[in-house]
N, C-alpha and C positions, 0 to 999 in steps of 0.2 A: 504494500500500500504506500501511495495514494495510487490507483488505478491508470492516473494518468501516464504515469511512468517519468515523470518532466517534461511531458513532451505534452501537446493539445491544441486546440484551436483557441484558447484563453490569452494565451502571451505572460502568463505571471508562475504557470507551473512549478518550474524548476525553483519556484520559490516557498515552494505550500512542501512542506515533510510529513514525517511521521516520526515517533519512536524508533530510534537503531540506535546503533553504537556509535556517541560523539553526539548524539543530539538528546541525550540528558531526558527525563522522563517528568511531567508537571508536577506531580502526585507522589512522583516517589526520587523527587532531585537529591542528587551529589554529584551532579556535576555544573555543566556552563548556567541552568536552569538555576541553581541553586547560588550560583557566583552571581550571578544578575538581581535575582530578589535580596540577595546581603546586598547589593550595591543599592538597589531602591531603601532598603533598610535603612542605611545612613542618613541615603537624601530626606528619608521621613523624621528622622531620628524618631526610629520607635525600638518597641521590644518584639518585632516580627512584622514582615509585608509578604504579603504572598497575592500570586498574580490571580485574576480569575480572565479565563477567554470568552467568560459570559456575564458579562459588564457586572454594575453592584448587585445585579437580582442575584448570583450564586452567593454574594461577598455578605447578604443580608442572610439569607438562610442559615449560612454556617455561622457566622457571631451569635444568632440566635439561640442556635442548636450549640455551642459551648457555652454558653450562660444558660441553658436551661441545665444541662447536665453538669454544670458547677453548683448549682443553687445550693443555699445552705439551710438548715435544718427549717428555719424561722422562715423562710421562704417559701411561699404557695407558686402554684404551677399558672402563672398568671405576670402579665406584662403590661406597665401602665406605659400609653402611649398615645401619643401628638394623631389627631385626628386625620391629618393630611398625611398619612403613613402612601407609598409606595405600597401596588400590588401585590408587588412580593414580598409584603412584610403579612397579609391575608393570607397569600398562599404560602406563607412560613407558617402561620397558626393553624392551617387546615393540614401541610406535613406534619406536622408535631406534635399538635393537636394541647398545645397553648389557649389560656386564655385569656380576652385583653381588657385594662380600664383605662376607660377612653378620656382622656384631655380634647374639651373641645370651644373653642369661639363661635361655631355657628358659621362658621366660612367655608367656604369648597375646601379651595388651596391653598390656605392661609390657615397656622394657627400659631400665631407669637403669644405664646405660654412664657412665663418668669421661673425665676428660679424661685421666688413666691409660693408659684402653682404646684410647682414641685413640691415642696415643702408641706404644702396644707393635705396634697394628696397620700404621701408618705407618714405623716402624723395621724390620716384618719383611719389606715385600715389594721384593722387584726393580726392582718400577717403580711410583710413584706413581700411584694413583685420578686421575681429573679431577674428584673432589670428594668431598667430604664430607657426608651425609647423613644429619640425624636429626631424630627427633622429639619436639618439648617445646613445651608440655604434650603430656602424652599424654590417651588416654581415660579416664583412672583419675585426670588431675589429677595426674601425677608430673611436674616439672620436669627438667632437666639443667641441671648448670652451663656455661652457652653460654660465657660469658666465658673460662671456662679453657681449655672446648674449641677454640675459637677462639682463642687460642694457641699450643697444639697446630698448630692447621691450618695458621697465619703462621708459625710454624716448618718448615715439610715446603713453605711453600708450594702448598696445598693448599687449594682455596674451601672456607667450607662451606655449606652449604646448609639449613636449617630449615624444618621446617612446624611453622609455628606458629598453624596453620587454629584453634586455639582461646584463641589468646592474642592478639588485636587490642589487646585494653582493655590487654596490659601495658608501652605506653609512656605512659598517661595514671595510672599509681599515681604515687604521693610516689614514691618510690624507681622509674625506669623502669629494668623488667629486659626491655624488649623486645629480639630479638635482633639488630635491625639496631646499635643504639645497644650492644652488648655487643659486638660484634665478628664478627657473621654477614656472609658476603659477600652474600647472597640470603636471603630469608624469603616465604612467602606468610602470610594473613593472611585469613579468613573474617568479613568486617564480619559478615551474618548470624547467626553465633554468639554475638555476644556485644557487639555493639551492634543499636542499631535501626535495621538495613539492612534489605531485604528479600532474603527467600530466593535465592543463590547472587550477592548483592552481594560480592567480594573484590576483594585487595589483591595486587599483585606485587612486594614492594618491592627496592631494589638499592642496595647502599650508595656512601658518596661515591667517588668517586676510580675507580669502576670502569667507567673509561669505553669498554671493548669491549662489556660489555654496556649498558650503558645506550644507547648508539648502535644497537642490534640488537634492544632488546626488542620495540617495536611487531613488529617482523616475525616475532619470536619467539612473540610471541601469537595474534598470526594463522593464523600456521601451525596450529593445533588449537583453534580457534576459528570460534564461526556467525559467519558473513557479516552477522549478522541477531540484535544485541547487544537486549536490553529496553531502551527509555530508561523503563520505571519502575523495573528495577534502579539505572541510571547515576543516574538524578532521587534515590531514595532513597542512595545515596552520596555523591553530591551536597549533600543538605539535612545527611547526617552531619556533614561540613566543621562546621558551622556549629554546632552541638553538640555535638563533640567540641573546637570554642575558647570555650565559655561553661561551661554549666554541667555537664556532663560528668564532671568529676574532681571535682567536692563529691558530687555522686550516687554518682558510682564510689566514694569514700568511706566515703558512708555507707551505702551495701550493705554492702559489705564489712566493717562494724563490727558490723551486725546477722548477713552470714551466719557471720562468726567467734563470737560470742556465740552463736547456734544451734549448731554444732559444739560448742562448749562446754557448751550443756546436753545435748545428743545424747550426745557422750562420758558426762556424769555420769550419765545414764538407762543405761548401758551399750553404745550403741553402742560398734562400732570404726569410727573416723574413720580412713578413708586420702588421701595425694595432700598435696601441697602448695600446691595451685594456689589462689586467694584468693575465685573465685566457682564453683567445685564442688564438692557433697557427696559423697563416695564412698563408701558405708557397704559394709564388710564383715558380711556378713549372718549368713555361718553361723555365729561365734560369739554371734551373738542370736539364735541358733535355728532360723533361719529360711533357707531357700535365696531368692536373690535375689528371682526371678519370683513367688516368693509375696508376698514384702516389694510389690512393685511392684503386684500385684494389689491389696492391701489398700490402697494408696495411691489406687489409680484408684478404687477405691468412695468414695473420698474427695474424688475429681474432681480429685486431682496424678497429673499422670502427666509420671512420670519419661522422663529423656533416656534411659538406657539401663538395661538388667538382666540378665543371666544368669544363673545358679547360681551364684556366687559374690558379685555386687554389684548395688548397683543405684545409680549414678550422677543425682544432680541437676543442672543444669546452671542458676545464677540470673544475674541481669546487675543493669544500674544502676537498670532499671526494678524492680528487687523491691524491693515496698514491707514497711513493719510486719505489714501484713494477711497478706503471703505466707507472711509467715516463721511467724508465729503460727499459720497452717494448717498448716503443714507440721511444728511442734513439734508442737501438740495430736495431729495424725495419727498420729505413729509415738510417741507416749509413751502413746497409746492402746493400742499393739500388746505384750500379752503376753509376758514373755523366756520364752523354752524352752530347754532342755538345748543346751549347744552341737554343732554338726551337726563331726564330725570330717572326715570327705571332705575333700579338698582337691585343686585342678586339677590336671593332669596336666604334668609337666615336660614342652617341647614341645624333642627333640635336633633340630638341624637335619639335615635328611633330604639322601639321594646324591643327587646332582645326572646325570641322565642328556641334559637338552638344555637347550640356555638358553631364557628365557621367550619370546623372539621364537619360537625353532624351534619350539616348543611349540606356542605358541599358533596358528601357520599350520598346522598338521599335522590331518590327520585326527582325528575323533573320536569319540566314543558315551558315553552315560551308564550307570553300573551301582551296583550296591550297592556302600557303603565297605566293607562284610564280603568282597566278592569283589576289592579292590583291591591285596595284597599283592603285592607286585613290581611292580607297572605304575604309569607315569607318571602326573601331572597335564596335561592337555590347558589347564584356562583354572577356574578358582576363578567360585565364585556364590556369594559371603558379601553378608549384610548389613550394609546399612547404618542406623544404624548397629551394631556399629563400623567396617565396609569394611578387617577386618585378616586375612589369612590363615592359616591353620592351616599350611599347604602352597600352594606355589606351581609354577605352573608349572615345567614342564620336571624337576622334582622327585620320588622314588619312595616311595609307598608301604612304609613299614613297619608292624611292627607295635604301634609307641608312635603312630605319625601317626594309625593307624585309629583307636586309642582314644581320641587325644586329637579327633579327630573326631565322635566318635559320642558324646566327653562336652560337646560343643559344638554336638550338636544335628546337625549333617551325614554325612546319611543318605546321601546320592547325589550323589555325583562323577563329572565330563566327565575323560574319561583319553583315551590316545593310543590310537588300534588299534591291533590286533597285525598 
């Protein structure tokens, strides 16, 4: 294997391997595989980085899956966590069969929770989570304060856990606010996004000192992972090493000077600039008049096209590679675009909904699809959101009301898998 033999009608063949001698094994490294992730190691300075070829969805299931099997005696089989979680933080509790208390603001894609929250949620229950669970950046470019959070957790004695699938770059700023170096016990990390990986290159990292898991990750990976890793994801992760210790942080830099100067003529042209995150644009749209996907539409005749959009936003996503050219397409673009009356509509507050079975029961159960209109009282059987954003309205095991339907059907989902009757 690979069947191709390096040879094919593709042109990149001879570049795609497999397992033989000299090309080190993902799962079971000592060799070049293994001298690559200690080299990402340093760059992170952590206590273990291990690669995934299947971006943060693997890197979130196995942190998981080593804090659930670390848990300490005081510890229930149970995970409080940030409502805007990643899909595959659902289908980490339907493999595991975990269950979750949910932190929530009432927003889709958003929930900037405190260390506060943390705090009040850990004080009120019985018996301590086996971890802690959130997400920053989010999709919107909203951060949390990890640092305080994670004090919080060292106090309750409680991991925490982050997906930070969109914040790789931020242990290489002047100021590293990445979360392992802030006080996260576990972080994934999507090279892909936001450096120059290739699609579904990611990071598992684990911090110093935590030597149950770092002893157990490989196996932990494995566990939900192909047999049958890409070495042109591994190879592009690989050559990262090597440009994230050179020139890297002056580029990261200098994006970042040029896309903070764009937000600042955006604002002045009237956008509203949201998120705090240093290489996303989040433009709230309908006070410029405009509902998202039209903003995005108008962008794509322009040949940008945006990371994400819906009726409220439309999301840019830039990296180190954005050059002068980009940014100056991308002002001229929307300062081209007309303001209009501000659109008043705004998202639907989303109440966390009754819980009738946990997502594992859920998701094994019987099921059928119907219209959201005919779904009041009846469960969620298993969610089909896109990606992106891969964040749910409703989750399994979870019941239909009637704020969930509308907030449904103002996000565009028409037809939901529920449980039979």
């Amino acid at each position: 294997m690979p069947g191709h033999k390096g040879n094919g009608p593709l042109g990149f063949e001879k570049l795609d391997i497999t397992e033989f001698d000299g090309a080190d094994s993902l799962f079971s490294a000592n060799g070049i595989i293994k001298e690559s992730e200690e080299n990402a190691r340093k760059l992170f300075n952590t206590g273990a980085t291990l690669y995934s070829c299947e971006g943060s969805s693997l890197s979130i299931r196995a942190m998981l899956y080593l804090a659930m099997i670390n848990k300490a005696d005081n510890q229930g089989n149970y995970v409080i966590a940030t409502r805007n979680s990643h899909s595959a933080f659902i289908t980490a509790s339907a493999l595991l069969g975990f269950d979750i208390m949910w932190l929530s603001t009432g927003k889709h894609l958003s929930c900037k929770i405190t260390a506060l929250d943390i705090e009040k949620a850990l004080s009120s229950v019985d018996k301590m989570p086996f971890a802690v669970y959130v997400t920053s950046p989010d999709y919107l470019g909203n951060m949390l304060n990890i640092e305080e959070i994670s004090k919080v957790c060292k106090k309750y004695s409680v991991p925490l856990l982050v997906d930070n699938a969109h914040g790789a770059y931020l242990r290489f700023l002047e100021n590293d606010i990445h979360p392992i170096s802030l006080g996260a016990d576990m972080c994934c990390d999507s090279a892909h996004k936001t450096l120059p990986a290739l699609t579904g290159g990611a990071y598992l990292h684990i911090a110093k000192k935590e030597d149950n898991y770092i002893s157990l990750a490989k196996n932990a990976m494995r566990l939900f992972a192909s047999t049958s890793p890409s070495y042109l994801i591994l190879s592009s992760l690989d050559l990262c090493n090597k440009y994230l210790d050179s020139e890297f942080k002056d580029e990261l830099k200098n994006a970042i000077c040029l896309i903070k100067d764009l937000k600042n003529q955006l604002s002045f042209l009237g956008f509203l600039i949201e998120g705090d995150e240093e290489l996303k644009i989040t433009i709230s749209t309908k006070d410029y008049g405009y509902y998202g996907y039209e903003i995005a539409e108008l962008l794509k005749n322009e040949g940008i096209f945006v990371e994400f959009y819906d009726s409220d936003y439309v999301v840019l996503m830039l990296s180190a590679q954005t050059s002068n050219i980009d940014v100056e397409k991308i002002k001229i673009a929307l300062s081209s675009i007309e303001r209009k009356d501000k659109i008043i509509d705004t998202p639907p507050l989303i109440s966390l909904p009754k819980k009738k079975y946990s997502i594992r029961e859920a998701s094994l159960m019987q099921s059928e699809e119907i219209s959201v209109d005919l779904a009041l009282g009846r469960a969620l059987a298993s969610s089909s959101v896109a990606c992106p954003p891969a964040i749910n309205v409703i989750n399994a095991g979870e019941v239909f009301d009637k704020d969930i339907i509308n907030a449904c059907k103002y996000y565009g989902i028409d037809i939901v898998r529920v449980i039979k009757l």
